[in-house]
DRENFI-187996 format. One record per residue (C-alpha): residue in three letters; x, y, z. Coordinates in steps of 0.02 Angstrom, whole numbers, plus 50000, padded with zeros to 5 digits. Each point is the difference from the previous one (the first is absolute). Layout:
% residues N
ALAXYZ/...
END
This chain:
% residues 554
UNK498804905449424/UNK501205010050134/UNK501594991250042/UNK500325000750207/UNK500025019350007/UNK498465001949902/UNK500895009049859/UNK499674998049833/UNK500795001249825/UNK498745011149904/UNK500265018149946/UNK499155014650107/UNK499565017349903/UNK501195013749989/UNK498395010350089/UNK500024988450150/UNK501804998350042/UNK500085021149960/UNK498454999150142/UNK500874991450116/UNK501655010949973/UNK501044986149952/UNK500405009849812/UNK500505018449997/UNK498835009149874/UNK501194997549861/UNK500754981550025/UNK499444985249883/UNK499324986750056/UNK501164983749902/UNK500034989150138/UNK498664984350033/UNK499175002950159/UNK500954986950099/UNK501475008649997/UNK499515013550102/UNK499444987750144/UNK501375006050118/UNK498915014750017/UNK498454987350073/UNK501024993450152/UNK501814995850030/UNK500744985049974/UNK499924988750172/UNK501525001850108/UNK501334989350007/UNK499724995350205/UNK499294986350119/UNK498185001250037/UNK499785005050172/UNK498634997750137/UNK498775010050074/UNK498895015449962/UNK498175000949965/UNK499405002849813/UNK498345009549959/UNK499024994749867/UNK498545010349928/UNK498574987949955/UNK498705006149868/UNK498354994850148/UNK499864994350171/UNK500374980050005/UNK498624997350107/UNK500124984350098/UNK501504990950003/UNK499234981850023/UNK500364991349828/UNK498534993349903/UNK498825015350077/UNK500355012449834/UNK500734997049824/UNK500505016850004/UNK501905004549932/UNK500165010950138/UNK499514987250121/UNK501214987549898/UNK501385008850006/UNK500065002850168/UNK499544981150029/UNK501564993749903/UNK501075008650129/UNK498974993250146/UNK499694979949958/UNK500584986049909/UNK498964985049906/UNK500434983149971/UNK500655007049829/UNK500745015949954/UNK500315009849879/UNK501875007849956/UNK499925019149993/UNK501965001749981/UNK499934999049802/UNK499625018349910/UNK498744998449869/UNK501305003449875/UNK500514981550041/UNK498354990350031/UNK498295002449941/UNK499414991150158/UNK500524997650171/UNK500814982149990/UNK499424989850145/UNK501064996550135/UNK499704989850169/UNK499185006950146/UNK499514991450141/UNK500024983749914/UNK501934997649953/UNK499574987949875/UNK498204991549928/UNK499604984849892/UNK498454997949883/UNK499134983149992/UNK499974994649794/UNK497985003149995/UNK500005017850088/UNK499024996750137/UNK501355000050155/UNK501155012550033/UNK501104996850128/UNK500995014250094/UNK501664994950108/UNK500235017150113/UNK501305008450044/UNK500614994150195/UNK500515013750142/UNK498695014349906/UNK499275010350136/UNK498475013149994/UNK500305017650096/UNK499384994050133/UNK501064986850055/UNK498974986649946/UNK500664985849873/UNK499374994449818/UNK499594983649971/UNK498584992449889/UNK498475001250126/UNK500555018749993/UNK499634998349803/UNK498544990250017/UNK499395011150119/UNK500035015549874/UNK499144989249846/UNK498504992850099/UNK499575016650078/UNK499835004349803/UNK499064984049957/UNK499234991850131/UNK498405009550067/UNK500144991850157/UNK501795006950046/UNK499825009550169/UNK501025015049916/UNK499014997549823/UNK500155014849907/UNK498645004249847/UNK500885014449899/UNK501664988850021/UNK498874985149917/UNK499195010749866/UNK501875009049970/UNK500824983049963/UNK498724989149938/UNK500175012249863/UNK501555007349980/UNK501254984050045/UNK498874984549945/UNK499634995050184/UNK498454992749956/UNK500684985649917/UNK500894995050168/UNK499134982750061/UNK500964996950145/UNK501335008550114/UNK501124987150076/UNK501445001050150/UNK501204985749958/UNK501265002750123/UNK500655018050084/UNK501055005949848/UNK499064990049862/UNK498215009449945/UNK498774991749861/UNK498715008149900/UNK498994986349905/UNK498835008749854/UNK498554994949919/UNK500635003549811/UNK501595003649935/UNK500515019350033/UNK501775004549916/UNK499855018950041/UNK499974995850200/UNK501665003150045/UNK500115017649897/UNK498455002350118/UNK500594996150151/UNK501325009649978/UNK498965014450004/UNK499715007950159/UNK498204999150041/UNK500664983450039/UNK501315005050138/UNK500144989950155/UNK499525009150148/UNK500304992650186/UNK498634990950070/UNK500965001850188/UNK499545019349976/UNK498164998949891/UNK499454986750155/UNK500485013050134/UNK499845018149930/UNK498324992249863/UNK499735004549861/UNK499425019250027/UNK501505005050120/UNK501154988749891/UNK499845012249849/UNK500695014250123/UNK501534990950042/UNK500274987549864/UNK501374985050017/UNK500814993949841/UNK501724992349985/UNK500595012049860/UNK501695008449994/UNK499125017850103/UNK499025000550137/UNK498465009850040/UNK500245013050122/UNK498585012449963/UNK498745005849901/UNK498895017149978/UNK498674999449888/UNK500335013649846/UNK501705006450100/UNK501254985049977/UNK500464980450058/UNK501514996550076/UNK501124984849992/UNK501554994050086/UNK501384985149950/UNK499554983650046/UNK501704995950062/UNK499584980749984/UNK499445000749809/UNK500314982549928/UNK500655007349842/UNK501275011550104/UNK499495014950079/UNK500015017549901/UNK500955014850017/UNK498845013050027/UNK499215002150188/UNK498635006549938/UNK498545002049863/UNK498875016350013/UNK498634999349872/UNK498905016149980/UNK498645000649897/UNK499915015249909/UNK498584999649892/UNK500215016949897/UNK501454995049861/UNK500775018049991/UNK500174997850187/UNK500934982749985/UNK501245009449881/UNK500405016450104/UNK500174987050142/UNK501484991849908/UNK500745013649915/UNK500135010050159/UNK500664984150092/UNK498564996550113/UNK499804983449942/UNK501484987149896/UNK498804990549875/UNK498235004149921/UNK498904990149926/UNK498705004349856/UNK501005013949923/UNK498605012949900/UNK500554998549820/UNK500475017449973/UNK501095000250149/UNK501134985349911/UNK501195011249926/UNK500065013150126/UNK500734985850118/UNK501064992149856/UNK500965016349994/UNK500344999950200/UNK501874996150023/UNK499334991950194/UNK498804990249922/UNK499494985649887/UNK498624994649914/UNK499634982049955/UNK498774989749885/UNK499214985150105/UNK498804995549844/UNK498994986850119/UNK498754987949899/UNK498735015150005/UNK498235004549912/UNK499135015050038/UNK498094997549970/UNK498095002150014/UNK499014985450024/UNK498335003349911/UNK498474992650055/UNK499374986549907/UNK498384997850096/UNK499215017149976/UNK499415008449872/UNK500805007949897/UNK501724995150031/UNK499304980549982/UNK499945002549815/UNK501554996849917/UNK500045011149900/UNK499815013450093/UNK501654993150098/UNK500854997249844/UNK499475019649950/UNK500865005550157/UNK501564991549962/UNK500095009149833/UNK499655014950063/UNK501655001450118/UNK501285008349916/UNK501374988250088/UNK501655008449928/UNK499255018950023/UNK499904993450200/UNK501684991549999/UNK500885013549942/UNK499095016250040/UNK499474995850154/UNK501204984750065/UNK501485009049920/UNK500704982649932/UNK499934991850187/UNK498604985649932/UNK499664990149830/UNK498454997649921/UNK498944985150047/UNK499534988949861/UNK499064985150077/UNK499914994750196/UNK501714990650051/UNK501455013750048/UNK501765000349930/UNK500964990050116/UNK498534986750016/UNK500444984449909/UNK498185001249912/UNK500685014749923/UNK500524999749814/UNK501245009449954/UNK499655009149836/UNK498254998149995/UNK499055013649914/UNK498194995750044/UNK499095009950112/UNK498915014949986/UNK500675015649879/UNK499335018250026/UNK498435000249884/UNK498635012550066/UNK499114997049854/UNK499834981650004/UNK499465002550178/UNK498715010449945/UNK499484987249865/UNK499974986450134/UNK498835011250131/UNK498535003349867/UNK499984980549945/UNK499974998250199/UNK498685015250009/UNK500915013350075/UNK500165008949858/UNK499805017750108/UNK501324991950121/UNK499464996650218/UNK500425005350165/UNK501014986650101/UNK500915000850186/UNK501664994650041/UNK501074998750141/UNK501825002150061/UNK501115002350124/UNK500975014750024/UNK501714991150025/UNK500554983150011/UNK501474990549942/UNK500254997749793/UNK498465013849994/UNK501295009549937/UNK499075019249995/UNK498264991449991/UNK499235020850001/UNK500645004649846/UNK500204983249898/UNK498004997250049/UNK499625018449942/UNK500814996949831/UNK499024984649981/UNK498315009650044/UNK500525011449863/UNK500244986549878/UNK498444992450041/UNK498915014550002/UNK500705004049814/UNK498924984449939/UNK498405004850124/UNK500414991150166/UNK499995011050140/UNK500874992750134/UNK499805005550228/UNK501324995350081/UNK500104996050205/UNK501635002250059/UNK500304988450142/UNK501184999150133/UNK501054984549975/UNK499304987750136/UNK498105004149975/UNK500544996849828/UNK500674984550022/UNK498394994750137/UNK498835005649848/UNK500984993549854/UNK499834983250091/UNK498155000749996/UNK499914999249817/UNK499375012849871/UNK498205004150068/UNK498695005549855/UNK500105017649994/UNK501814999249983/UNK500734997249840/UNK501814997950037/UNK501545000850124/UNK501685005249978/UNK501304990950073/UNK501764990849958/UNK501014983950041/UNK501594993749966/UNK500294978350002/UNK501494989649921/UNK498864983849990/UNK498714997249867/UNK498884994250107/UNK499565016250032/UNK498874997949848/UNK499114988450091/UNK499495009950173/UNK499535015549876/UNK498654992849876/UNK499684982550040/UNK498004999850072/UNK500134988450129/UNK500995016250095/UNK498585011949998/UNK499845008850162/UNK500084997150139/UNK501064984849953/UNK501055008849897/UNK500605014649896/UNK499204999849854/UNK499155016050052/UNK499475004449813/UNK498764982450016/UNK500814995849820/UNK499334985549951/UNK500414988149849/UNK499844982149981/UNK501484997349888/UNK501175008850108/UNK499544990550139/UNK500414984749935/UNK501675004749955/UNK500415008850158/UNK499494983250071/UNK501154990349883/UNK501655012550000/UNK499884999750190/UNK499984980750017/UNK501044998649848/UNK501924991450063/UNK500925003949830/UNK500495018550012/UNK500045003149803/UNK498064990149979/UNK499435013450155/UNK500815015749934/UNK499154995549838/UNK498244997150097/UNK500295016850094/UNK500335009449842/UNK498394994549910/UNK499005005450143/UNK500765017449982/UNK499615002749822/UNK498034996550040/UNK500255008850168/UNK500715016549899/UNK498834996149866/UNK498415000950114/UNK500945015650069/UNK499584994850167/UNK500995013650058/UNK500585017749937/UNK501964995949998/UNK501015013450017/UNK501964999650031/UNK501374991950097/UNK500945010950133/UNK502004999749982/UNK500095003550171/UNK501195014650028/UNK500844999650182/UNK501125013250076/UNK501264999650122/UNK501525012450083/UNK501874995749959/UNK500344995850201/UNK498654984249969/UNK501374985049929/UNK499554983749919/UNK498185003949978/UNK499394988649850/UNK498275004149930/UNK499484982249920/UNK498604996849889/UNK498695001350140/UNK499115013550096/UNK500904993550147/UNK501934998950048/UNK501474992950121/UNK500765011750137/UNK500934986050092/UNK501655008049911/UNK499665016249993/UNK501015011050104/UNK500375018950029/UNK501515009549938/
END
C-alpha cells in the first residue's frame, strides 16, 4: 500500500530513473526508491488553508445523470459523493495506507440503534439539515426517497432505482418504511440484514428532495438535481463538463473550494497532457505506463487508492458453450494473469485469485487458490468438453468507465491468450451507458461474455453477483449463474447475525463459485490518482470515490 502521498518503499530500475533524467548516465543507483520522493511533489506548506477558487478534475467518462440510484457507474459515483448525503456515510478522509475500508461514519442520521433480532433499524436525524433548495430534512423526506424505490404505487416510483437497489443494497428485504416522529425514521425488515448500513451508505441510496422531484418530476428533476451534499449543482453539459458550487449551509461545514468542474475526458493520454500542462488539478484513471512519467513531475503526485476492486468477465452460464464448466474453467487457465499485470498494467493491479477484492472482508489474505496460467490444461479441459479444435464466441465492453482501467489493451491480451488454446474471441466495444443499458439486460445467447468491473467493501456483494434469485431483470447476476449450494449459503451468510459464522458462509460460497469458474477473474485495480502540487489535503482512500470538503487551492 501507498502511505498519504501515494509513495512507496520499493526500488525502481537504474533504466527508469536514467529515463526520467533523475540519474546522470554514470551515477549509481544505492538509494531505495522512497528516498527520492521529493522529486514526486513537495512537501505541503507550512500555511492556513484558504477559501475560494474552482478545481478541475478530469474524469475517465461522462457521469451521466446525476440522480443517485439511476447508474452504478464510478463515474456517476464519484460525482454523486460530492452532490448528496445518505442516512450513513462513509469517511473518505483516511488514505488507504491507513484503512482497508472506508470506516462508517454518520450521515444524515447522527446516531442509529439496532433492535437485538435485526429486524428494526431505527435512524435519529440530524435537526436544522437543509436540501439546496431551501427545503428541510426530516423523516417523511426519507421515507419519501425509500418508497419511491419500493412501493410500486409511489406517484414518483422509479423502476431502474428499484431494480438498482433491490440488488445492490438489500432493499428487498425492507417490509415496512415507518415515520415515527420528524427526526426519528424506521425501517422494519423481513429477515435479519447485517450488511444494510455498509449499503446504505452507498450512494445509489442518496436522499434527494421530494419539494424539488414533486415540482420539477422526475424527467426535469435529473436536469437540475437537489441533494443536500456539501456542492451544489450548477450545470451540466453532456460529454463537456458538470459544474458545482459550495453549499454554504452544508451540515458538516461548508468547503473551501467555490467550485467543482468535472470534465470527462475519455481518451487517457488526453487526461494526462491535461494535468501535466495544468489544464486540469487532479485526474483520475491514470494509463499504467503514464505512472512513472507523472511520479517524476516535481508539480505533481501520484497516489494509490487500491479500492475493494475486481476486474472481470462474467461468462455465460446459460449458453452453450460457455455453460460447460469446463470450458469456463479452460478460460481461466488460459489467462496469463502476471504477463497482464506486469506487461501490460505495469504493476498498477494484482492478480485475482477467487471473486472477493482485497479490501473486502471476504477476502483472505494469503490465499493461493485461484486459477494459474496452464494453456495446456485448458486445452485438456476443451476436448473432454468437445472443443477440441477450440470456438468462436462474442464479447462486449465498454470503451471507458471507472476501474476499466485500459479495458482496449488488457481485453486484446486476453483475446490473445485465448486464441492460443482455440477460442477466438469478437469483441463490441461499447460506449459506457449503452453498456451499462445492455449489461443490465443480461447475457443474451449469442453472447458469450461481458467485460466489466466493480469495486464493494461489504461481502454481501457475493450475494447480488451469483445468488439466482437476482437474475435479470431483478438483479445483476447477468452471467444467469446458477448453483443450488451457493444459494443456500448466500441465503444463510446474508441472514447470518454473528460476523465470524457469515464470513465463514461467504467464503465457502466463493470456493464453489471460483471452482465452477462462473466468471473469468482477472485482477484488482490499485487505483493510481494524480493530482498538481497547488491541490492541498487531497486524500485518496480506499474507494473509487473521495472528500473535497477540505480541499483547497494554494
Amino acid at each position: 500500500m501507498a502511505d498519504q502521498s501515494g509513495r512507496e518503499a520499493n526500488l525502481l530500475s537504474r533504466r527508469d530513473l536514467l529515463r526520467y533524467g533523475v540519474l546522470g548516465t554514470g551515477a549509481a543507483l544505492t538509494t531505495p526508491l522512497w528516498s527520492t520522493w521529493a522529486l514526486a511533489g513537495p512537501a505541503a506548506p507550512a500555511v492556513q488553508p484558504k477559501k475560494g477558487g474552482t478545481i478541475v478534475i478530469a474524469w475517465e467518462a461522462d457521469p451521466g445523470v446525476l440522480v443517485p440510484g439511476l447508474s452504478t457507474g464510478g463515474a456517476t459515483v464519484r460525482a454523486l459523493v460530492l452532490m448528496y448525503d445518505s442516512l450513513v456515510g462513509e469517511d473518505y478522509t483516511k488514505p488507504a495506507s491507513q484503512v482497508d475500508t472506508p470506516p462508517l461514519i454518520p450521515g444524515l442520521a447522527e446516531r442509529w440503534t439496532i433492535s437485538p433480532d435485526g429486524l428494526t433499524y431505527t435512524f435519529n436525524l440530524r435537526r436544522g439539515v437543509k436540501f439546496h433548495d431551501g427545503s428541510e430534512l426530516d423523516a417523511e423526506a426519507i421515507k419519501f426517497n425509500f418508497d419511491r424505490a419500493i412501493d410500486e404505487r409511489h406517484p414518483f416510483y422509479d423502476a431502474t432505482l428499484r431494480a438498482i437497489n433491490f440488488s445492490l443494497v438489500g432493499y428487498r428485504v425492507i417490509k415496512e418504511t415507518r415515520v415515527i416522529d420528524r427526526q426519528t425514521f424506521q425501517l422494519i425488515l423481513s429477515e435479519p440484514f447485517p450488511s444494510m448500513l455498509r449499503n446504505l451508505a452507498t450512494l445509489t441510496t442518496g436522499i434527494v428532495s421530494p419539494t424539488a422531484m414533486r415540482r420539477l418530476g422526475k424527467d426535469r428533476f435529473a436536469l437540475s438535481p437537489v441533494g443536500t451534499g456539501p456542492f451544489k449543482f450548477v450545470e451540466q453539459e453532456r460529454g463537456v463538463k458538470a459544474v458545482l458550487e459550495r453549499n454554504p449551509d452544508y451540515w458538516g461545514g461548508a468547503p473551501l473550494l467555490d467550485r467543482v468542474v468535472i470534465r470527462p475526458v475519455v481518451e487517457a493520454s488526453s487526461r494526462v497532457a491535461a494535468l501535466m500542462a495544468g489544464e486540469v488539478d487532479v485526474m483520475v484513471v491514470i494509463p499504467p505506463d503514464s505512472v512513472h512519467q507523472l511520479r517524476f513531475n516535481r508539480s505533481i503526485t501520484v497516489a494509490f487508492a487500491g479500492p475493494p476492486h475486481i476486474w472481470f468477465w462474467m461468462l455465460n452460464n446459460r449458453a452453450t458453450p460457455t455453460r460447460d464448466r469446463r470450458v469456463r474453467q479452460a478460460m481461466n487457465y488460459a489467462i496469463n494473469r502476471e504477463g497482464l499485470a506486469k506487461d501490460i498494467l505495469r504493476n498498477t493491479a494484482t492478480v485475482a485469485k477467487g471473486a472477493f477484492p482485497p479490501g473486502n472482508p471476504g477476502f483472505e489474505k494469503g490465499n493461493t487458490t485461484g486459477y494459474t496460467y496452464d494453456p495446456a490444461r485448458a486445452r485438456r479441459l476443451l476436448a473432454e468438453a468437445g472443443y477440441a479444435n477450440g470456438f468462436e464466441m462474442k464479447c462486449f465492453y465498454p470503451a471507458s468507465g471507472s476501474g476499466m482501467m485500459v479495458p482496449t489493451p488488457m481485453n486484446e491480451y486476453i483475446q490473445a491468450n485465448l486464441r492460443d488454446v482455440g477460442i477466438r474471441v469478437e469483441y463490441e466495444v461499447m460506449e459506457f451507458g449503452a453498456f451499462i443499458a445492455r449489461a443490465r439486460l443480461g447475457l443474451d445467447d449469442q453472447t458469450g461474455g461481458l467485460q466489466t468491473s466493480w469495486s464493494s467493501n461489504d461481502p454481501w456483494w457475493l450475494e447480488s453477483m451469483f445468488y439466482s434469485e437476482l437474475h435479470p431483470p431483478r438483479g445483476n447476476v447477468r452471467s444467469w449463474y446458477k448453483n443450488a449450494d451457493v444459494d443456500r449459503l448466500l441465503a444463510q451468510a446474508s441472514r447470518e447475525l454473528n460476523d465470524q459464522r457469515r464470513l465463514q458462509l461467504y467464503r465457502q460460497a466463493e470456493k464453489t463459485i471460483v471452482d465452477d469458474a462462473a466468471w473469468l477473474f482477472v485482477v484488482h485495480d490499485r487505483s493510481p490518482i494524480a493530482y498538481r502540487a497547488k491541490v492541498q489535503n487531497f486524500v485518496a482512500p480506499p474507494s473509487w470515490n473521495f472528500d473535497l470538503r477540505t480541499v483547497w487551492l494554494r
